[in-house]
MILUM-159073 format. One record per residue (C-alpha): x, y, z; residue number from 1; residue in three letters. Coordinates in steps of 0.02 Angstrom, whole numbers, plus 50000, padded with zeros to 5 digits. Layout:
N
<r xx="X" yy="Y" zz="Z" i="NUM" aa="ALA"/>
...
// end
This chain:
309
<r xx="53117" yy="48459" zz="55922" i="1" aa="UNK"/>
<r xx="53285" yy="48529" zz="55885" i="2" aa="UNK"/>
<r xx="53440" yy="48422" zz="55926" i="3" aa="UNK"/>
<r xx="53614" yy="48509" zz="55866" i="4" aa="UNK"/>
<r xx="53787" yy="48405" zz="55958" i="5" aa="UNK"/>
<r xx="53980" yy="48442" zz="55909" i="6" aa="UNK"/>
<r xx="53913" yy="48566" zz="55756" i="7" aa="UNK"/>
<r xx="54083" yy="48596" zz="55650" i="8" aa="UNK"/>
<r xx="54111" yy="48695" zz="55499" i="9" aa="UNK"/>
<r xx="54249" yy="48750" zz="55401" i="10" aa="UNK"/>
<r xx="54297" yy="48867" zz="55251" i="11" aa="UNK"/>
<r xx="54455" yy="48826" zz="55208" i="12" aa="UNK"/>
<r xx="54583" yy="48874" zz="55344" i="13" aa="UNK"/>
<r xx="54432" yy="48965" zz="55436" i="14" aa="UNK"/>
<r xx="54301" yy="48887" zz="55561" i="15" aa="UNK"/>
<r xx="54163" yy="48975" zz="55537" i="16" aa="UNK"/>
<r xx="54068" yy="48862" zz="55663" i="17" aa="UNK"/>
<r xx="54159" yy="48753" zz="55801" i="18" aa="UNK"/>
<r xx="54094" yy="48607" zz="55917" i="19" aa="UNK"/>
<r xx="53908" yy="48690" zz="55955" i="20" aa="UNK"/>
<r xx="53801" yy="48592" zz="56043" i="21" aa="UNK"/>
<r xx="53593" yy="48616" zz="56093" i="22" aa="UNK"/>
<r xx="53430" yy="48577" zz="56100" i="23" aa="UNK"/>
<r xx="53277" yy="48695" zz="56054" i="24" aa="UNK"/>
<r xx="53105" yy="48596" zz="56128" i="25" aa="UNK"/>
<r xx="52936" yy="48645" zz="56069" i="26" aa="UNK"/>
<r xx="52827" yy="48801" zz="56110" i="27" aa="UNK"/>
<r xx="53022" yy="48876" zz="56128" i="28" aa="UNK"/>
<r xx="53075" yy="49036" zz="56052" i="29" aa="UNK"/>
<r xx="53253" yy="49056" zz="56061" i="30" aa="UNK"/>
<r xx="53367" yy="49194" zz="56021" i="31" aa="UNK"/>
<r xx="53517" yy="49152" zz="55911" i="32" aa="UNK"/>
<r xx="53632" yy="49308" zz="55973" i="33" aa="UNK"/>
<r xx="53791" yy="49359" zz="55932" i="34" aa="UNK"/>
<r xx="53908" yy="49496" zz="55850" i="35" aa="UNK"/>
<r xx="53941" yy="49517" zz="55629" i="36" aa="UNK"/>
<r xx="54008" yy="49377" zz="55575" i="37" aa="UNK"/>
<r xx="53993" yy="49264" zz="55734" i="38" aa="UNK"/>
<r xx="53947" yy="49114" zz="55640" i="39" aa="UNK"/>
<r xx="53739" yy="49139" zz="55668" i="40" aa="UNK"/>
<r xx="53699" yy="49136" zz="55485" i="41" aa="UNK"/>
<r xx="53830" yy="48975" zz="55464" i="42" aa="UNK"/>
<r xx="53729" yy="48898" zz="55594" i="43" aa="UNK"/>
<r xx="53570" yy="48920" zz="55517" i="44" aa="UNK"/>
<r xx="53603" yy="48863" zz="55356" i="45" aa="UNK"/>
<r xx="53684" yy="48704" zz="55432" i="46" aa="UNK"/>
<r xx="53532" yy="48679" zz="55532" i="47" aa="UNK"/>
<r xx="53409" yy="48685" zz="55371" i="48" aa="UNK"/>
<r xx="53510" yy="48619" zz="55264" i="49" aa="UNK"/>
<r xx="53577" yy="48722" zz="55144" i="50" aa="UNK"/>
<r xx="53753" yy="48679" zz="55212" i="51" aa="UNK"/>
<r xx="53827" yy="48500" zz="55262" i="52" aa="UNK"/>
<r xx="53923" yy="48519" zz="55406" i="53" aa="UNK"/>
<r xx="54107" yy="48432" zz="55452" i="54" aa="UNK"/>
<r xx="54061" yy="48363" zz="55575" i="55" aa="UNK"/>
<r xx="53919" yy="48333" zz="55696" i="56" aa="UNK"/>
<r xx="53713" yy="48297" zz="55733" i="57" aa="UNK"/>
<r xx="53580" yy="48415" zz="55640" i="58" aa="UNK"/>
<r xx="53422" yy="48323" zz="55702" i="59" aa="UNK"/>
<r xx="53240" yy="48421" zz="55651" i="60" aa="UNK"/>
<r xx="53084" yy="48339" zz="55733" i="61" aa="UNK"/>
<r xx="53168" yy="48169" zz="55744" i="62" aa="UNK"/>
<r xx="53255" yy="48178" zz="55555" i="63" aa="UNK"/>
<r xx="53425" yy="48173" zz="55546" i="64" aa="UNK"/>
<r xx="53471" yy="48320" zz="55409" i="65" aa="UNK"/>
<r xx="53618" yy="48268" zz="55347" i="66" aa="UNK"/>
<r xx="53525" yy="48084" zz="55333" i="67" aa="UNK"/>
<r xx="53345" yy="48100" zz="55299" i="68" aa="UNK"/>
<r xx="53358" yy="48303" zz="55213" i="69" aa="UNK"/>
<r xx="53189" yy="48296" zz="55136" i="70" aa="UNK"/>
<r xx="53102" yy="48249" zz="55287" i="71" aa="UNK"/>
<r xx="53186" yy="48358" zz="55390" i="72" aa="UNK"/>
<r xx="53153" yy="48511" zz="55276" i="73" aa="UNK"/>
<r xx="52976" yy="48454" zz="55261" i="74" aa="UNK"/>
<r xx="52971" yy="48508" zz="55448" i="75" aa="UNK"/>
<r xx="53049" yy="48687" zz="55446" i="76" aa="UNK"/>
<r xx="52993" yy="48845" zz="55395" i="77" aa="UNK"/>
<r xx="53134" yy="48966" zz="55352" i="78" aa="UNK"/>
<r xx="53158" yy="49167" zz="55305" i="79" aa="UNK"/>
<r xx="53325" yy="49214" zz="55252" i="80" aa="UNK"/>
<r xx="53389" yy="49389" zz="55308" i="81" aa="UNK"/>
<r xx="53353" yy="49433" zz="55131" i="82" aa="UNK"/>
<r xx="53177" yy="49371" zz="55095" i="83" aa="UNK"/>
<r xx="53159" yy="49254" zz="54923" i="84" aa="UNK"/>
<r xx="53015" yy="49358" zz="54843" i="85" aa="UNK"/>
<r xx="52974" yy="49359" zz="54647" i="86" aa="UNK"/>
<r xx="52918" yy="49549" zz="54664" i="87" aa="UNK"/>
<r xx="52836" yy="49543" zz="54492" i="88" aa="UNK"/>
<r xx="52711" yy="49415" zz="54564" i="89" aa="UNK"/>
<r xx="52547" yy="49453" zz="54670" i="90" aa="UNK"/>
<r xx="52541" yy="49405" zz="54838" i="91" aa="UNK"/>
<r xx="52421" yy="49244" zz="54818" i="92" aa="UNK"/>
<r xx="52502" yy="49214" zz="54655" i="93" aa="UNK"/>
<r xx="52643" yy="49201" zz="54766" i="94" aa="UNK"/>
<r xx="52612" yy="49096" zz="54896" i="95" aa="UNK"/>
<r xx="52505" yy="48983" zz="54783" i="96" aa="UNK"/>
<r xx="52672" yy="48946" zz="54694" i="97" aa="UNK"/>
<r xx="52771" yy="48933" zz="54860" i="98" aa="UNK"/>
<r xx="52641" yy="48814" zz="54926" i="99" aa="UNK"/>
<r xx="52628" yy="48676" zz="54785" i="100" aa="UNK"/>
<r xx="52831" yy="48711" zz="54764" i="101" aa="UNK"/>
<r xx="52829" yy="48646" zz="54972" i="102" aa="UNK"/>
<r xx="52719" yy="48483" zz="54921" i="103" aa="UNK"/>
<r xx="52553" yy="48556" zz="54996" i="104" aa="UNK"/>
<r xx="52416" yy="48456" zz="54936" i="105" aa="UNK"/>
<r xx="52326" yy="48536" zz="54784" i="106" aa="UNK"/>
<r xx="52151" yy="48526" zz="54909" i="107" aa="UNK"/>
<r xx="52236" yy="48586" zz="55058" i="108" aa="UNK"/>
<r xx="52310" yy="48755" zz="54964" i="109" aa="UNK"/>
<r xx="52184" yy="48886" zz="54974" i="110" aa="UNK"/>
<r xx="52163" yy="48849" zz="55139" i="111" aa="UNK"/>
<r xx="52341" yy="48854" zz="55179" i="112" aa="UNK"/>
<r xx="52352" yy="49040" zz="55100" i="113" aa="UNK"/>
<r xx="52187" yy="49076" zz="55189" i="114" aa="UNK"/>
<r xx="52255" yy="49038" zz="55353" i="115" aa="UNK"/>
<r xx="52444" yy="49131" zz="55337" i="116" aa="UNK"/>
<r xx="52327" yy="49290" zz="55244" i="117" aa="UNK"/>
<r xx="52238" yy="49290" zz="55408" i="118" aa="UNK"/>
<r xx="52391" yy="49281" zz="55520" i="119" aa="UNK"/>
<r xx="52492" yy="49394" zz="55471" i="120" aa="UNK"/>
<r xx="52324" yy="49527" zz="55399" i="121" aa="UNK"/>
<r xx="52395" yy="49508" zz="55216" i="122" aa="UNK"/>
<r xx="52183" yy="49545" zz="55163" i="123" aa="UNK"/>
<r xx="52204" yy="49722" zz="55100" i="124" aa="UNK"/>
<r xx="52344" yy="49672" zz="54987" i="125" aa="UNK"/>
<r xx="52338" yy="49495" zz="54926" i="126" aa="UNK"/>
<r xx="52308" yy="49544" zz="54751" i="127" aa="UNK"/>
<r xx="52441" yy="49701" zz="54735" i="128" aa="UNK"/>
<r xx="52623" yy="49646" zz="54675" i="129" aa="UNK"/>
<r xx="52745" yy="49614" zz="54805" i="130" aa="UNK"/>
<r xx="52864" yy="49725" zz="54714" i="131" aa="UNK"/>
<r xx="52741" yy="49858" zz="54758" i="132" aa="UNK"/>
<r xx="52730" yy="49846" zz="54956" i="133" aa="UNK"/>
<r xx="52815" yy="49919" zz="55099" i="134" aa="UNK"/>
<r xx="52962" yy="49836" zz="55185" i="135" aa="UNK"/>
<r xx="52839" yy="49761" zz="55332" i="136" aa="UNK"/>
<r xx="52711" yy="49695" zz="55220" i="137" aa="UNK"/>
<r xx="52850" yy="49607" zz="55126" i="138" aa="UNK"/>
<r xx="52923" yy="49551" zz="55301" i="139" aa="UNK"/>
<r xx="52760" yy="49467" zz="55334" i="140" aa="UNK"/>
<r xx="52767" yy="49392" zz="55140" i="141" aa="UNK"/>
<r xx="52933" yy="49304" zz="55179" i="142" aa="UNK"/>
<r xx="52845" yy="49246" zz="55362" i="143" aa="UNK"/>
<r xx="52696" yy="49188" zz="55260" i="144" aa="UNK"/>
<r xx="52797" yy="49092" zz="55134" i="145" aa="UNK"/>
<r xx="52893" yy="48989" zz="55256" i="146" aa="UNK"/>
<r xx="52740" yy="48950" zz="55354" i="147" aa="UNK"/>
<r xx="52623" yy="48901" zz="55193" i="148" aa="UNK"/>
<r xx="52673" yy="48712" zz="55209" i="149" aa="UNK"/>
<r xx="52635" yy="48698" zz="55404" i="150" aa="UNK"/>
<r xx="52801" yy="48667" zz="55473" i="151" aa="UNK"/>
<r xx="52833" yy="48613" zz="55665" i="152" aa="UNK"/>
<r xx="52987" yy="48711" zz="55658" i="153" aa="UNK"/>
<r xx="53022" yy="48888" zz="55601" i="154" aa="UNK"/>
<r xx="53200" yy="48968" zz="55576" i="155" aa="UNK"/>
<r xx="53215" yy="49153" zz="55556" i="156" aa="UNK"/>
<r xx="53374" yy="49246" zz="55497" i="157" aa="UNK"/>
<r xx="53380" yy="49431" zz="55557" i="158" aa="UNK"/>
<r xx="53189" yy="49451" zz="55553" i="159" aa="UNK"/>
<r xx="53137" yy="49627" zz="55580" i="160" aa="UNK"/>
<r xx="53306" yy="49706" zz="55497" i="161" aa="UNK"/>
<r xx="53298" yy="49871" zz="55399" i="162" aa="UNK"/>
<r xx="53099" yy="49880" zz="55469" i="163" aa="UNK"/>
<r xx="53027" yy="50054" zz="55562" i="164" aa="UNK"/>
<r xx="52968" yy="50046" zz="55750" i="165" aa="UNK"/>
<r xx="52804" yy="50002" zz="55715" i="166" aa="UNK"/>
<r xx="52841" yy="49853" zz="55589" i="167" aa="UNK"/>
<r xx="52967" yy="49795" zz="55734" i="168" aa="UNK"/>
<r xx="52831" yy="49798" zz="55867" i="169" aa="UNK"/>
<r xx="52710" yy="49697" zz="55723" i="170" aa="UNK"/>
<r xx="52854" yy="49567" zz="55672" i="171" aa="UNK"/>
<r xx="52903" yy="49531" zz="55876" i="172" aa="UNK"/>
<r xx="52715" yy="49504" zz="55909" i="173" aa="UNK"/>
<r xx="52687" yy="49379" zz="55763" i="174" aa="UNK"/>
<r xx="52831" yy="49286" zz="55820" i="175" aa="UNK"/>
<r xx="52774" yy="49278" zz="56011" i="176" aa="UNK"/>
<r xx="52608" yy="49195" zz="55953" i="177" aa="UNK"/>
<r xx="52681" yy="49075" zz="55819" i="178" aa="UNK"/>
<r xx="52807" yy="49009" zz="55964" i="179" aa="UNK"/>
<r xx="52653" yy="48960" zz="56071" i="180" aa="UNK"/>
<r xx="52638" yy="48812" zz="55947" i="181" aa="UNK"/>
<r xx="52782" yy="48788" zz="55855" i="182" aa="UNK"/>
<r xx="52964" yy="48781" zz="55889" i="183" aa="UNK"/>
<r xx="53077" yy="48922" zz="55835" i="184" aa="UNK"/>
<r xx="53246" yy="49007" zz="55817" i="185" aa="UNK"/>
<r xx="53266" yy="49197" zz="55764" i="186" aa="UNK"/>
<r xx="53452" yy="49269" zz="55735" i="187" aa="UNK"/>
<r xx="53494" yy="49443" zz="55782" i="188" aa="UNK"/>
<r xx="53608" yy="49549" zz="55862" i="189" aa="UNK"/>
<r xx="53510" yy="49669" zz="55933" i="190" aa="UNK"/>
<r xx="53474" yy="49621" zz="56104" i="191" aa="UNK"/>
<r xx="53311" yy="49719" zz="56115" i="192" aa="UNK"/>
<r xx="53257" yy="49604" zz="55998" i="193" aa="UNK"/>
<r xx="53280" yy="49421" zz="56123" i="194" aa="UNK"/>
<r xx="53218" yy="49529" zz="56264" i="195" aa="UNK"/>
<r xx="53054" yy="49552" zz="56188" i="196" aa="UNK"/>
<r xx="53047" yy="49388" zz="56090" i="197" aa="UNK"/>
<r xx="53122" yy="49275" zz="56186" i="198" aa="UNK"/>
<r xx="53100" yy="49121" zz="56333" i="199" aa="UNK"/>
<r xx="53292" yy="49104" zz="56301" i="200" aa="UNK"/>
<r xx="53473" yy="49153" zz="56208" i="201" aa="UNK"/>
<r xx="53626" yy="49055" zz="56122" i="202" aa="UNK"/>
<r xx="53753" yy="49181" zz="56131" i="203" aa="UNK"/>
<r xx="53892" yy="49154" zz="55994" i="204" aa="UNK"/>
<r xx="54075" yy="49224" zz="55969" i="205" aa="UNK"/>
<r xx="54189" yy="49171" zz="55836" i="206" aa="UNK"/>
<r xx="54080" yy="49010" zz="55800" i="207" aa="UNK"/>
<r xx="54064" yy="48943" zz="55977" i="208" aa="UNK"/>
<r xx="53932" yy="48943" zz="56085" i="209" aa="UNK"/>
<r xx="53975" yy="49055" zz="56233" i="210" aa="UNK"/>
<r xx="53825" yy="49062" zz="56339" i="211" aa="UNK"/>
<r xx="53670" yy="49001" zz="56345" i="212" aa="UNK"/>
<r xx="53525" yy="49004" zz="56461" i="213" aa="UNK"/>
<r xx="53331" yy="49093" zz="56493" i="214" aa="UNK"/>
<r xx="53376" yy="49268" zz="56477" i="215" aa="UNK"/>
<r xx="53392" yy="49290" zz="56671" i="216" aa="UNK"/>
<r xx="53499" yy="49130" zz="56682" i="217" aa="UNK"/>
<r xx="53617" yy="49240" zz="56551" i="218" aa="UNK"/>
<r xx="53599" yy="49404" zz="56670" i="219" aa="UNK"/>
<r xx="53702" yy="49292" zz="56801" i="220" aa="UNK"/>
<r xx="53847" yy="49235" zz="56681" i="221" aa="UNK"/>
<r xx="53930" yy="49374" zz="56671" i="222" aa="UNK"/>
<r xx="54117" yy="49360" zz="56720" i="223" aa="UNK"/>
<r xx="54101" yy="49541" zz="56770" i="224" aa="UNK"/>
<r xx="54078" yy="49633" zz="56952" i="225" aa="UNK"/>
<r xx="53902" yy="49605" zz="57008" i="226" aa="UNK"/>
<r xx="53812" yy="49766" zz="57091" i="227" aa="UNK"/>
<r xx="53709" yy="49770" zz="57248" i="228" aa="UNK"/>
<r xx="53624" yy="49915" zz="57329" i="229" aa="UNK"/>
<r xx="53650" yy="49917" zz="57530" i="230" aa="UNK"/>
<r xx="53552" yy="50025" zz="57649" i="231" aa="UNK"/>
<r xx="53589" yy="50053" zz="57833" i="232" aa="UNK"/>
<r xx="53570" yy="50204" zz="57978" i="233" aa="UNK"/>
<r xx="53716" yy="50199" zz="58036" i="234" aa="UNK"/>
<r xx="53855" yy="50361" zz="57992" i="235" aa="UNK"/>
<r xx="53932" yy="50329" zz="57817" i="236" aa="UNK"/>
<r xx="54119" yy="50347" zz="57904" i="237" aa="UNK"/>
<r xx="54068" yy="50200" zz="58006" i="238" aa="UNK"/>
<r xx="53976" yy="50114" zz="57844" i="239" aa="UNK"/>
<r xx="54115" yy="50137" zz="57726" i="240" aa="UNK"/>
<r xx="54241" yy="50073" zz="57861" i="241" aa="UNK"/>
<r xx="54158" yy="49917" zz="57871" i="242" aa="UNK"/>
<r xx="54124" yy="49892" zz="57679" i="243" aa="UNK"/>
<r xx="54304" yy="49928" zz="57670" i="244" aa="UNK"/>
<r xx="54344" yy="49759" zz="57770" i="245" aa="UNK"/>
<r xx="54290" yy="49652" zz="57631" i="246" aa="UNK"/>
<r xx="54400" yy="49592" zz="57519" i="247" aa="UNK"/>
<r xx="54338" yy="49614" zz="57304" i="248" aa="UNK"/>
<r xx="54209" yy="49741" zz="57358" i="249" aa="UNK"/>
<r xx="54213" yy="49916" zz="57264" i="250" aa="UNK"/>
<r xx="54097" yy="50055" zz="57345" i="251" aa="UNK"/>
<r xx="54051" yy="50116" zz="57158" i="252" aa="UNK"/>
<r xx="53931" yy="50285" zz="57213" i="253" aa="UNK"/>
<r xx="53855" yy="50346" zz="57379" i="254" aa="UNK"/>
<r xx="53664" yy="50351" zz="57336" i="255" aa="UNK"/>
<r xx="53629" yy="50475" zz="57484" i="256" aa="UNK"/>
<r xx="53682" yy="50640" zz="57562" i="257" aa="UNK"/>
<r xx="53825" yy="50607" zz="57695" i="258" aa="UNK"/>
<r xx="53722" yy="50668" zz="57845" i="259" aa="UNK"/>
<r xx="53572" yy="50577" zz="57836" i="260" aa="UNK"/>
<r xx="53513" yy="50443" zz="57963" i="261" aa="UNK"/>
<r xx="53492" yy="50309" zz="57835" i="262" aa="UNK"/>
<r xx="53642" yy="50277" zz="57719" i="263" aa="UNK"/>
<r xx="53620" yy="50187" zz="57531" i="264" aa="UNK"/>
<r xx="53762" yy="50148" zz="57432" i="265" aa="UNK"/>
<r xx="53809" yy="50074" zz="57261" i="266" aa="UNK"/>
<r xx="53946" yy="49932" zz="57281" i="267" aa="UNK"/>
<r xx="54020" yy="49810" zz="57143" i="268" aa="UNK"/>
<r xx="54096" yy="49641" zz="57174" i="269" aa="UNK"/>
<r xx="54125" yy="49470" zz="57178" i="270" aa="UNK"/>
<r xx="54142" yy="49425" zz="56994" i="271" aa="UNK"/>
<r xx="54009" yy="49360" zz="56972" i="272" aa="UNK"/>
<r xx="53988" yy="49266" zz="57127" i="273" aa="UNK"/>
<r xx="53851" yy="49342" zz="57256" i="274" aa="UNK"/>
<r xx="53910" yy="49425" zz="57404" i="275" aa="UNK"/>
<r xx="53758" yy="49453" zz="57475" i="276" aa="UNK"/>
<r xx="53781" yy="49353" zz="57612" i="277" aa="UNK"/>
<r xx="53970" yy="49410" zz="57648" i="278" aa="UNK"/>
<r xx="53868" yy="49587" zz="57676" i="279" aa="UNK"/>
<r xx="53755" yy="49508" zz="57790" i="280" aa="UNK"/>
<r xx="53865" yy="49448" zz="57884" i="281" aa="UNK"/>
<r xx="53977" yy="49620" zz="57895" i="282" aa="UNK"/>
<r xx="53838" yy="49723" zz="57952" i="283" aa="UNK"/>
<r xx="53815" yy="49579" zz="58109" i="284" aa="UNK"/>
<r xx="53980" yy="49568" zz="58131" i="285" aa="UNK"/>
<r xx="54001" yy="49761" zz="58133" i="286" aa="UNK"/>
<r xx="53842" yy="49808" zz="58250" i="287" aa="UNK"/>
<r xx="53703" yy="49880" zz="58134" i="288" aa="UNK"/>
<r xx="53564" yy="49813" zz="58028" i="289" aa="UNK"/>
<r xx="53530" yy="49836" zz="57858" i="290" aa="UNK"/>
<r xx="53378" yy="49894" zz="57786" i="291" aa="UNK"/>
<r xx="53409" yy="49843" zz="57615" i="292" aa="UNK"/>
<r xx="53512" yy="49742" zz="57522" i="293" aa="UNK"/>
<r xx="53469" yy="49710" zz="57335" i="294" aa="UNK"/>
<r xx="53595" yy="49619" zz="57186" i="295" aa="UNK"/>
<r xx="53567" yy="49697" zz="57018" i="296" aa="UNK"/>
<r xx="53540" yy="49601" zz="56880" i="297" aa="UNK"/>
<r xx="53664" yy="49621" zz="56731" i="298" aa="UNK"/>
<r xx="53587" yy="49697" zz="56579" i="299" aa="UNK"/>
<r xx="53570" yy="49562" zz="56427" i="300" aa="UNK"/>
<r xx="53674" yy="49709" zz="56322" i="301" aa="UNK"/>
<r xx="53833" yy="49688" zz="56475" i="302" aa="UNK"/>
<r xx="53808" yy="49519" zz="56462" i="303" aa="UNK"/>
<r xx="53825" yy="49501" zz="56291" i="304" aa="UNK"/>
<r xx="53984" yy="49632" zz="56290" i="305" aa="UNK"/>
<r xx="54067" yy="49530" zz="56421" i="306" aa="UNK"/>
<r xx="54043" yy="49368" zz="56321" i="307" aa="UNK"/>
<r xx="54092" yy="49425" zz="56160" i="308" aa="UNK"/>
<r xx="54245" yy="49551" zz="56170" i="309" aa="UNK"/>
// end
């Protein structure tokens, strides 16, 4: 649905967006992640249009944007971090103007802004000005407005900033049921935010794409120590001797007393790599069994520090 390859931008001296390559398929949302000023918003605007790149594919549902732009914009949906709302105007005012501005057919247009009003529960306040709502009612405004025109493809700058708890929780669940149909890309950099939203990440740093992946693929990219927990009765003296043995293995923190029968520690190694079986094979090699031996998954926020520092 999506089809980006050797994306390229510049600002003068500065590349604000250098050699990014992906594909987003439908029924996909996907988590544009990165720090301030990592290139996200660059990359959006590139993708929809608003900026021509240096060099490189943009491809939308087929349409090449830099080739065919009205056909390709016909196909996306897009809110801004800042939402384009004429707050003087009432909601189906609004989106009435939105929809005939997006080519909807003047027969198709009430039921366009029937369907969105019903999506995102904009019935108790259709007919108040927008300037007059809360943040999250406006939030679902903006969401409404780039969905009026029925678009296979739905882009999403920042979408739940400066919004309480509860409006967050609202926003991430809209967004979970419009990706069961549709194809779409949210930027943040709140990792929270992919977690809940999310069947995958683009992680980006200084305009390149750093990592990429479903979000457990990303908890295993890491260049960082890994962590396993390792059980086994046998005395910790004995234990720690043989841990000791192996080389890039860090006991990080005994996780029981010293005199009990069954000894659990925390260890870290192998940037990266697993070890598990190098433990295995230490405990065989050394005489006892172990009665647990478990890697730990990376956090998406260590992940995300490793890749972008």
């Amino acid at each position: 649905m999506i089809h980006i390859a050797e994306l390229q931008k510049n600002f003068g001296n500065v590349r604000a967006v250098s050699n990014i390559s992906f594909d987003v398929a439908k029924g996909e949302v996907v988590g544009l992640l990165g720090p301030n000023g990592a290139g996200k918003t660059t990359t959006m605007r590139l993708l929809t249009g608003f900026l021509t790149p240096d060099h490189g594919v943009v491809e939308v549902a087929g349409f090449s944007v830099q080739e065919k732009p009205l056909e390709a914009r016909k196909c996306i949906g897009y809110l801004p971090e800042n939402a384009p709302l004429y707050l003087d105007l009432e909601v189906t005012t609004y989106l009435q103007y939105i929809a005939a501005l997006r080519g909807v057919e003047k027969n198709q247009i009430s039921k366009r802004i029937r369907n969105v009003i019903e999506l995102f529960e904009l019935g108790d306040v259709v007919g108040r000005p927008i300037g007059q709502l809360s943040k999250g009612f406006r939030q679902r405004v903006g969401l409404a407005q780039a969905l009026i025109h029925d678009p296979q493809v739905l882009i999403l700058d920042e979408p739940t900033s400066g919004l309480d708890p509860n409006q967050i929780t609202d926003i991430r669940q809209i967004i979970r049921n419009i990706g069961r149909e549709r194809t779409v890309i949210l930027s943040t950099h709140i990792m929270q935010e992919v977690e809940a939203t999310c069947s995958r990440a683009l992680i980006i740093n200084k305009g390149e794409l750093v990592g990429q992946g479903t979000l457990n693929e990303l908890m295993h990219q890491g260049r960082g120590k890994t962590s396993y927990i390792v059980s086994a009765k046998v005395r910790r003296a004995v234990f720690a001797e043989a841990l000791q043995k192996l080389s890039g293995v860090t006991i990080g923190e005994w996780l029981s007393a010293e005199g009990e029968v069954e000894q659990r520690v925390m260890l870290t190694g192998g940037n990266g790599h697993d070890r598990g079986e190098d433990l295995f094979q230490m405990a065989v090699q050394s005489g006892f069994p172990l009665t647990e031996l478990r890697r730990e998954k990376q956090s998406l926020e260590e992940v995300f520090r490793e890749l972008t520092q």
